[in-house]
LUMTOR-763718 format. One line per 8 residues: number of its first residue (from 1); their letters; for each residue y, z, x of C-alpha. Coordinates in nm, 4 decimals. Last residue first. Example, Ala and Ser with C-alpha at 12.3 -4.5 7.8 and 13.67 -1.06 7.14 Angstrom:
2
2	sa	-0.1060,0.7140,1.3670 | -0.4500,0.7800,1.2300;
END
This chain:
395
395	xxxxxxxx	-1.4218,-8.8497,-5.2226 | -1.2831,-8.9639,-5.5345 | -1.1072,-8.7598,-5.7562 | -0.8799,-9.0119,-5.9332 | -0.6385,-8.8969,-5.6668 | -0.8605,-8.8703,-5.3613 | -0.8837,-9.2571,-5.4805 | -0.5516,-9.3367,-5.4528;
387	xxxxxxxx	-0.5061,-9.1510,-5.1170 | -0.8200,-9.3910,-4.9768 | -1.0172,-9.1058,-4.7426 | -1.1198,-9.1041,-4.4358 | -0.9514,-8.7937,-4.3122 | -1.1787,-8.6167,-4.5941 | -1.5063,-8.6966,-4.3877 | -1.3795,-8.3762,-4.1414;
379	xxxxxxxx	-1.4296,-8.1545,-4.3890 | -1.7855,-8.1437,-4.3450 | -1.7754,-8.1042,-3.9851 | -1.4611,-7.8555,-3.9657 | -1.6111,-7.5461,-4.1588 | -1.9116,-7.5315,-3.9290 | -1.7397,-7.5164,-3.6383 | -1.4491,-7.2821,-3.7503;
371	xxxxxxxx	-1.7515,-7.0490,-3.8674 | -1.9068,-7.1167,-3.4951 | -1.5692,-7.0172,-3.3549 | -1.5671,-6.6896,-3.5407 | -1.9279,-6.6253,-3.5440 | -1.9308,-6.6480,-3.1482 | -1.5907,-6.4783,-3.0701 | -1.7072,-6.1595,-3.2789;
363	xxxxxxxx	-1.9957,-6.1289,-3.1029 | -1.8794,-6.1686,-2.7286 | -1.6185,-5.9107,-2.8213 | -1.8681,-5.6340,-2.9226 | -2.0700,-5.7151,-2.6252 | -1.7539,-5.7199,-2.4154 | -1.6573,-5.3622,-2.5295 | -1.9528,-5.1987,-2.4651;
355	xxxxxxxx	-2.1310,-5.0212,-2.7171 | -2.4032,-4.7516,-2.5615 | -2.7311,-4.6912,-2.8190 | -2.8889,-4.3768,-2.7772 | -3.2462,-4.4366,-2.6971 | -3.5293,-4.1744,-2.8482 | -3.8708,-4.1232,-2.6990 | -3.7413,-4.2044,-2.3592;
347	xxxxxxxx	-3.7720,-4.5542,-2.1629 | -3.8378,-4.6191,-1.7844 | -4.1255,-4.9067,-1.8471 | -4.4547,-4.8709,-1.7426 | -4.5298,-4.7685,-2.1461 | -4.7738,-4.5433,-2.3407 | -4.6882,-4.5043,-2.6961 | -4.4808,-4.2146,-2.9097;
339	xxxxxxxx	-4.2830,-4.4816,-3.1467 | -3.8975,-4.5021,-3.0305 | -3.6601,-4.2966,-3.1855 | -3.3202,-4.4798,-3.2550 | -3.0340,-4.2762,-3.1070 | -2.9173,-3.9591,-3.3538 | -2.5689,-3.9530,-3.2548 | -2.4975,-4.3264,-3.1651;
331	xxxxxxxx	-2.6644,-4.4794,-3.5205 | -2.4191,-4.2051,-3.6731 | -2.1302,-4.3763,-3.4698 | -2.2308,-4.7303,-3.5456 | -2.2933,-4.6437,-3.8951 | -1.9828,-4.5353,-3.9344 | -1.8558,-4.8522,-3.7807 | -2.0321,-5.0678,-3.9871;
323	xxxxxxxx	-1.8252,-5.0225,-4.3197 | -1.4930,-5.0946,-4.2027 | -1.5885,-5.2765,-3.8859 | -1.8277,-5.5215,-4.0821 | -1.5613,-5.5650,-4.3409 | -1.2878,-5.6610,-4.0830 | -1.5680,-5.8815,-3.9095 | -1.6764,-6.0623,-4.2755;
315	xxxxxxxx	-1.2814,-6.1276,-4.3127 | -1.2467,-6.2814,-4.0049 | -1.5467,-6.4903,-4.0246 | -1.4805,-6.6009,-4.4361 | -1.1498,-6.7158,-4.2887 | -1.2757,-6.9512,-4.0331 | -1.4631,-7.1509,-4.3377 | -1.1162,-7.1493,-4.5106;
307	xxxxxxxx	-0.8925,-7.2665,-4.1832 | -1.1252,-7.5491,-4.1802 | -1.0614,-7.6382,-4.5070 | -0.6888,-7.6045,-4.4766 | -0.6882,-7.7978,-4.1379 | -0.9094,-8.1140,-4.2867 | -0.6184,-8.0808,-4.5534 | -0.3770,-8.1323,-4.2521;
299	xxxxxxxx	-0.5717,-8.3662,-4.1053 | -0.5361,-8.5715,-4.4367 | -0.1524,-8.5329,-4.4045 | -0.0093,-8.3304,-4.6770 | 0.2664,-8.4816,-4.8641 | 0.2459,-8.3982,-5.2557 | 0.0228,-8.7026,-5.2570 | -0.2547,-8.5994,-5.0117;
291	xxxxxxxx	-0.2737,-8.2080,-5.1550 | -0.2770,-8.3618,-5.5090 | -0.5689,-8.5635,-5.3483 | -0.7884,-8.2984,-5.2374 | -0.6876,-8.1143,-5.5424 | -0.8586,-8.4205,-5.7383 | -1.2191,-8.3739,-5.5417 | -1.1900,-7.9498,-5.5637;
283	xxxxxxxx	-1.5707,-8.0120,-5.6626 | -1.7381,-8.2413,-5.3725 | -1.5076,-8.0283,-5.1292 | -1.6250,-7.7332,-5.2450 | -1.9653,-7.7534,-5.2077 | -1.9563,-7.8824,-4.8393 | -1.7709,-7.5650,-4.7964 | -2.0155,-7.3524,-4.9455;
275	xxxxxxxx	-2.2778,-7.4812,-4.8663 | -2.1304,-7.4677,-4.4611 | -2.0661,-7.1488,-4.4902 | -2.4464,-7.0212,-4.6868 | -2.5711,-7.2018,-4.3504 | -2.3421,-7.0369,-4.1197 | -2.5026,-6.6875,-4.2456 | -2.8626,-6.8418,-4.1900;
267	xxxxxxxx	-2.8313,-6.9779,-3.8781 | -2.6625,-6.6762,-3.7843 | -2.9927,-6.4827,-3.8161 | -3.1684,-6.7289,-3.7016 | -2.9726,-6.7625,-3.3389 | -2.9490,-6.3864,-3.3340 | -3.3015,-6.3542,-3.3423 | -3.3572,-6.5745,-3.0577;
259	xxxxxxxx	-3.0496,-6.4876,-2.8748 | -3.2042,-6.1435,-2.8676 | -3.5247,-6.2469,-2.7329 | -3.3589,-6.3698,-2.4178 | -3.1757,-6.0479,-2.4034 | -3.5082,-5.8967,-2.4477 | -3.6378,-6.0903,-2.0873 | -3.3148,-5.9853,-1.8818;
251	xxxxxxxx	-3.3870,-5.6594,-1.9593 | -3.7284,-5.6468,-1.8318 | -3.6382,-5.8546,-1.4929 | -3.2941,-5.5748,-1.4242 | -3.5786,-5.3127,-1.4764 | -3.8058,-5.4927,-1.2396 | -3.5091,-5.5465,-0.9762 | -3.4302,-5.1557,-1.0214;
243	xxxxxxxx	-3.5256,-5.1453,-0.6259 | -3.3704,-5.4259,-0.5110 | -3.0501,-5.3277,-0.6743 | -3.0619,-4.9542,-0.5454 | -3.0351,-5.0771,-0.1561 | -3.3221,-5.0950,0.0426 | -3.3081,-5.0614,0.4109 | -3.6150,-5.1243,0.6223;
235	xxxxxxxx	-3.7204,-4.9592,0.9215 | -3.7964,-5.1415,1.2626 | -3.5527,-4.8733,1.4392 | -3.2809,-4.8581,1.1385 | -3.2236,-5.1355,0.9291 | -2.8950,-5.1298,0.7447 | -2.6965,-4.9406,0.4399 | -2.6789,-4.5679,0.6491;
227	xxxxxxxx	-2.3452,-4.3326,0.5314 | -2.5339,-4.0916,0.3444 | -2.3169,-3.9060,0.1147 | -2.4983,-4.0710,-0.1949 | -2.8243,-3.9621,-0.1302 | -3.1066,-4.1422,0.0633 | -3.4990,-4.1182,-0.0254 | -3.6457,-4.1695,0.3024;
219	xxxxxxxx	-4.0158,-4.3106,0.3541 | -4.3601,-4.3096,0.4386 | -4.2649,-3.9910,0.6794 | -4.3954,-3.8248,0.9952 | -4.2916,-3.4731,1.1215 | -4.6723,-3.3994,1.1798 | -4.9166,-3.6422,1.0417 | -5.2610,-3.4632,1.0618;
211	xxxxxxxx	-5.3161,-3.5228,0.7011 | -5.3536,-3.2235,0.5500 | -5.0652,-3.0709,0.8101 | -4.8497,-3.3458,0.6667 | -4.9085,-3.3097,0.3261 | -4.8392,-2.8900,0.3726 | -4.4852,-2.9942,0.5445 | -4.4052,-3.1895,0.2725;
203	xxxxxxxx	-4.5113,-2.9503,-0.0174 | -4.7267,-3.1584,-0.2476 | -4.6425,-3.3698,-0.5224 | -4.9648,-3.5234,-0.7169 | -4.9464,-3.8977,-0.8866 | -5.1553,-4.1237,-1.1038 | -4.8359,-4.1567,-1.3790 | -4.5852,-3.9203,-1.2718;
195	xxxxxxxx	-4.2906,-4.0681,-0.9969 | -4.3470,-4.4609,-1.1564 | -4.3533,-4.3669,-1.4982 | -3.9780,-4.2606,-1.5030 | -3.9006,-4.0937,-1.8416 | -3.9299,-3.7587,-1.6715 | -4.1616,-3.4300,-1.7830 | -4.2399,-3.2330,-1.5176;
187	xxxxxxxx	-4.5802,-2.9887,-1.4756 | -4.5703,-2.6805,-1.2870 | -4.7737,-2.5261,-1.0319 | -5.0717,-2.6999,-1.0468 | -5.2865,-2.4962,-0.8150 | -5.4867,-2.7026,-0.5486 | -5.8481,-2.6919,-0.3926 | -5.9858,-2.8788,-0.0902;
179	xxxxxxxx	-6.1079,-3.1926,0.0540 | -6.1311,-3.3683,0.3428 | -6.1981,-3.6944,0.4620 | -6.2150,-3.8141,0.8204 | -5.9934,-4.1927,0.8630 | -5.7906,-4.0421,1.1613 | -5.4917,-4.0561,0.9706 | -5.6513,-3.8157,0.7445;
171	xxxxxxxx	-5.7933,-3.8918,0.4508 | -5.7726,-3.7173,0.0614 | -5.9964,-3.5370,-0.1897 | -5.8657,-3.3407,-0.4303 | -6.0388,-3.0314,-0.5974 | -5.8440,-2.8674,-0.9480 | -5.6902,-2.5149,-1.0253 | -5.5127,-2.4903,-1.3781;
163	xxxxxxxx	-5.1696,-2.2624,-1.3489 | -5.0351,-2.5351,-1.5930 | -5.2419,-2.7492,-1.7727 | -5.4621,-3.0132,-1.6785 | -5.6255,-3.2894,-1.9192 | -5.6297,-3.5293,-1.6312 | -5.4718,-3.8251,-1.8609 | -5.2732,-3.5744,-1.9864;
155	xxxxxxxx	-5.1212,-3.3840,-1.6917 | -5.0416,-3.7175,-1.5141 | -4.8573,-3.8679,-1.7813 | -4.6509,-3.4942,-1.8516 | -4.5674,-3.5463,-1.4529 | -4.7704,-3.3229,-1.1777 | -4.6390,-3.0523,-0.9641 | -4.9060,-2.8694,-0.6755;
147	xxxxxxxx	-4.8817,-2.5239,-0.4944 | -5.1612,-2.4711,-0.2318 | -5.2359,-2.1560,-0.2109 | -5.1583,-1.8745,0.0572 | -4.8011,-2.0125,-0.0231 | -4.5663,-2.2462,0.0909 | -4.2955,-2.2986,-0.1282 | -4.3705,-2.6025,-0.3736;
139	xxxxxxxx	-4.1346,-2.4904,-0.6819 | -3.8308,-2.6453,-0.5425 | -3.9808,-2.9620,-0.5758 | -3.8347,-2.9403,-0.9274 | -3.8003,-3.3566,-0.9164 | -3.4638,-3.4306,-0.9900 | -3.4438,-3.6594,-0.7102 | -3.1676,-3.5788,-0.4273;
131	xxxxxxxx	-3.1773,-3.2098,-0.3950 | -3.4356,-3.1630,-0.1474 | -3.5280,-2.7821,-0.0018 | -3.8943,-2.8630,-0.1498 | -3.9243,-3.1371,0.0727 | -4.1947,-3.4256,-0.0634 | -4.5110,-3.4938,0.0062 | -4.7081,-3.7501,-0.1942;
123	xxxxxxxx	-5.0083,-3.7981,-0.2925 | -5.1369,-4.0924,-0.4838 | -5.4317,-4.1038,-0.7322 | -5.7570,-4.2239,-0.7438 | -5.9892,-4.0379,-1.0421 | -6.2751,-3.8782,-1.0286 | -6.4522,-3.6649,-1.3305 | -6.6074,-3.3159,-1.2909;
115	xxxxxxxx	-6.3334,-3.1644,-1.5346 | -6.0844,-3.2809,-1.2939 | -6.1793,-3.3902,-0.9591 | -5.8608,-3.5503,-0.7723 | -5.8435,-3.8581,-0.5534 | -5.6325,-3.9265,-0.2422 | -5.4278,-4.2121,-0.1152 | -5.1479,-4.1512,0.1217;
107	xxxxxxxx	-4.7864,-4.1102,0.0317 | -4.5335,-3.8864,0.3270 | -4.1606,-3.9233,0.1491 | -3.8584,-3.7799,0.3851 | -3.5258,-3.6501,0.2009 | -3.1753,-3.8202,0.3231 | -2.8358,-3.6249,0.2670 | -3.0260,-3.3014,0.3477;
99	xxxxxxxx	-2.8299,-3.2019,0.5954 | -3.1243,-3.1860,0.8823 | -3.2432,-3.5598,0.7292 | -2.9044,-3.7054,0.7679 | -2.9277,-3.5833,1.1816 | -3.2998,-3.7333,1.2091 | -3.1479,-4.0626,1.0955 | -3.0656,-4.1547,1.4569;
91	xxxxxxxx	-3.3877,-4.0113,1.5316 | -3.6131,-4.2586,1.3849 | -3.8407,-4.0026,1.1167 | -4.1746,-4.0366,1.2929 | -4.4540,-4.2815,1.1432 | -4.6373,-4.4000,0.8154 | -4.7304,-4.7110,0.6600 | -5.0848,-4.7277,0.8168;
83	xxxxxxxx	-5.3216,-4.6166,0.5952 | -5.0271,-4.6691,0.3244 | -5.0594,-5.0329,0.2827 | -5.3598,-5.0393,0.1319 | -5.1912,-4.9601,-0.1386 | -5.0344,-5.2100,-0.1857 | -4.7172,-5.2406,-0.4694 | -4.4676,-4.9845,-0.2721;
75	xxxxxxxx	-4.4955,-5.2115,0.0385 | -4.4960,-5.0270,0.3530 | -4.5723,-5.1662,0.6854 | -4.1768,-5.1344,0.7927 | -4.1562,-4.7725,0.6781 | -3.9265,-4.7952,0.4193 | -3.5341,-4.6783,0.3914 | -3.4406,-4.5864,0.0565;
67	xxxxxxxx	-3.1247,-4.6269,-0.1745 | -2.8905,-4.4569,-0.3761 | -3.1678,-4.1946,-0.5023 | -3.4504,-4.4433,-0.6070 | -3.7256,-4.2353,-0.7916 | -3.6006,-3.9478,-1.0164 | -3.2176,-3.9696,-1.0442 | -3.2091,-4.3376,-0.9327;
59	xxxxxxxx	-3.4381,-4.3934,-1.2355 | -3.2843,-4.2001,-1.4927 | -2.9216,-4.3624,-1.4532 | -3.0611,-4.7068,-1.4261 | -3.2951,-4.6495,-1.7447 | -3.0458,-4.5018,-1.9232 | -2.7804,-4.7411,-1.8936 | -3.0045,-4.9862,-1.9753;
51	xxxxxxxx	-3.1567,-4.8753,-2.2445 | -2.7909,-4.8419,-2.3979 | -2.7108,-5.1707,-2.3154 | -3.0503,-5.2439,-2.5047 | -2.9289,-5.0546,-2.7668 | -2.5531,-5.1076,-2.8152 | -2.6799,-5.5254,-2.7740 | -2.8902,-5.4505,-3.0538;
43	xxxxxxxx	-2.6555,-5.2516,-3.2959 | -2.3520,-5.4716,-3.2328 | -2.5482,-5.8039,-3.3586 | -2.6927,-5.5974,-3.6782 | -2.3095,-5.5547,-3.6990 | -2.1961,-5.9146,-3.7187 | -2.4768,-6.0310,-3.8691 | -2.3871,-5.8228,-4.1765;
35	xxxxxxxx	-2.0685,-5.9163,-4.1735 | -2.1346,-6.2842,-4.1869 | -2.3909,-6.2266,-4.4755 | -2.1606,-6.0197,-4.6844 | -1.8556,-6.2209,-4.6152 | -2.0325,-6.5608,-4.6681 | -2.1585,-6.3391,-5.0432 | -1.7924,-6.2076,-5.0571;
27	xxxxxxxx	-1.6390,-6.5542,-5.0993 | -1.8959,-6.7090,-5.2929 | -1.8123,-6.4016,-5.5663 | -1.4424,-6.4737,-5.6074 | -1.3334,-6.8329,-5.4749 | -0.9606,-6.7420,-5.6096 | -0.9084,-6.5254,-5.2738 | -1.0033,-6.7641,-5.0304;
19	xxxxxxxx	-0.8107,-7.0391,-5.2717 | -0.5043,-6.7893,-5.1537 | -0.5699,-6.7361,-4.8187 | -0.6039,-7.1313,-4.7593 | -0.2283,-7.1612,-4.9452 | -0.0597,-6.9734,-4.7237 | -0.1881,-7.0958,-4.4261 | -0.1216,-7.4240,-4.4931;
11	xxxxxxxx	0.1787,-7.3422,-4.6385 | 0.2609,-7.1507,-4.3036 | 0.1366,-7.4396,-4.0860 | 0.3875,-7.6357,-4.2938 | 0.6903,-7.4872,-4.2088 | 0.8341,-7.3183,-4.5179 | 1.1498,-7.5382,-4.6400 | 1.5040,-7.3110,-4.6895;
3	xxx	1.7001,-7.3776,-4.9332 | 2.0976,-7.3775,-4.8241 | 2.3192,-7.2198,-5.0673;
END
């Protein structure tokens, strides 16, 4: 009967799975630190993907819409800008603005009273039919009063309260100033800074009488439906990636921070490989050289050992998955709660992390070819060897 010979990638194989195995305890302490890398990896790119889902999703809901068209004096930065960064709606978008697929913006400067204190702030005027931004504009119908909404920010760093009554001061387009009394009607709560911090929303229409600025607008707040992506009349377009570039800047700049602490944290997993394997090369000396004189090519042994280091990867990922992944999904429930402080950025008080695929994949691909790195450059000397003195143990 006819024998057959395993091919030797199978020995090879074979036979790196088994000393894996015999290695015992410095086989599960590169697995432990590998694996542990592995998922702390997962957990921060889950959150800041998460973040980022969030803060994309929160601010077009509240601030951006799918896009806005500006005034062409307007620059969201300046405020001195806004004395003059207001006209009539052009009328080839008049027709969007009758079905509600764009909503008109008035902002001038103003300042409220509260408590007897002053404080600048920015009005804006917005219509309470609109159901682009998630803003309860709604609850600015015209009234004997003058109905008001302010964010949570705004409401504490005024110290008013709902159904509080408060003087503002404001100028017309005419430069006269005026003043009179409002009624907070409601206060908000949004993760989006840059619609509540130093801000009042007014009725449209009542902004515009204030003001002396009939039918005139800052700016249009576009919807989905709306066909418009160019200049109109003088006005600028501005599509939803120009106006999350700051959020796209932030991210960018804790990625960067990530590759810091991943880079020491799998400095320190490769490190425990590469002690290892450097270790047991100087001790498995003579098996080195019963590998050489039963047949085995010196790259093949530089294979074996290489195949080793790789193995302590793949093994540390299959234990990472086995007991990260219901920590993943609890870690996905309850989010990680952030500490109650005052930020620009769009960020809630708890962020649910989101794992994408090609994180997850971009993670395992980097410790498994850096393990096969790491493994091959001190294995590498053994291709140098004399075969009679891998024999005597001789390296």
């Amino acid at each position: 009967m006819r024998k057959i010979i395993p091919h030797p990638s199978y020995l090879i194989l074979h036979t790196s799975f088994r000393n894996i195995i015999g290695a015992g305890k410095r086989t599960w302490l590169n697995v432990t630190v590998l694996s542990f890398t592995f998922v702390m990896m997962v957990i921060y790119n889950g959150l800041i993907d998460g973040w980022q889902q969030e803060a994309y999703r929160d601010t077009e809901n509240w601030e951006t819409g799918a896009g806005q068209i500006w005034h062409p004096q307007y620059d969201r930065f300046d405020v001195f800008t806004l004395q003059d960064a207001h006209a009539t709606v052009p009328t080839e978008l008049q027709t969007y603005v009758a079905n509600r697929t764009l909503t008109p913006i008035l902002i001038t400067q103003g300042v409220v009273y509260p408590q007897g204190r002053m404080q600048n702030i920015l009005l804006k005027g917005i219509d309470p039919n609109q159901q682009i931004l998630s803003i309860p504009s709604q609850k600015l119908s015209q009234t004997d009063e003058i109905y008001v909404l302010i964010g949570s920010r705004m409401a504490k760093s005024t110290n008013l309260k709902q159904g509080d009554r408060v003087m503002i001061r404001w100028r017309d387009k005419n430069g006269v100033f005026d003043a009179l009394e409002i009624l907070i009607a409601d206060i908000f709560d949004t993760k989006v800074p840059s619609v509540d911090a130093g801000q009042i929303w007014l009725n449209l229409h009542t902004l515009q009488k204030m003001t002396g600025m009939p039918d005139e607008a800052t700016c249009l707040i576009k919807s989905k439906d709306c066909p418009v992506n160019n200049d109109v009349d003088g006005w600028s377009y501005r599509d939803v990636d120009f106006l999350t570039a700051d959020i796209r800047a932030m991210i960018a700049s804790n990625r960067a921070e990530s590759v810091v602490i991943f880079s020491i944290l799998l400095a320190i997993a490769l490190l425990a490989v590469f002690d290892t394997q450097t270790l047991a090369i100087f001790r498995r000396r003579k098996e080195i050289g019963t590998y050489i004189a039963l047949g085995m090519t010196p790259k093949q042994v530089i294979r074996l050992f290489t195949l080793e280091g790789t193995s302590f990867s793949i093994l540390a990922i299959l234990a990472g998955c086995v007991w990260g992944t219901p920590l993943l999904l609890w870690f996905a429930k309850t989010g990680f709660k952030m500490p109650e402080i005052e930020m620009d950025a769009v960020m809630g008080d708890t962020i649910y992390p989101a794992y994408e695929l090609s994180s997850i994949v971009t993670a395992i691909v980097l410790i498994v070819c850096l393990s096969a790195l790491i493994s091959y450059l001190p294995a590498r000397k053994i291709a140098k060897q004399n075969v009679v003195n891998a024999l005597k143990g001789k390296l």
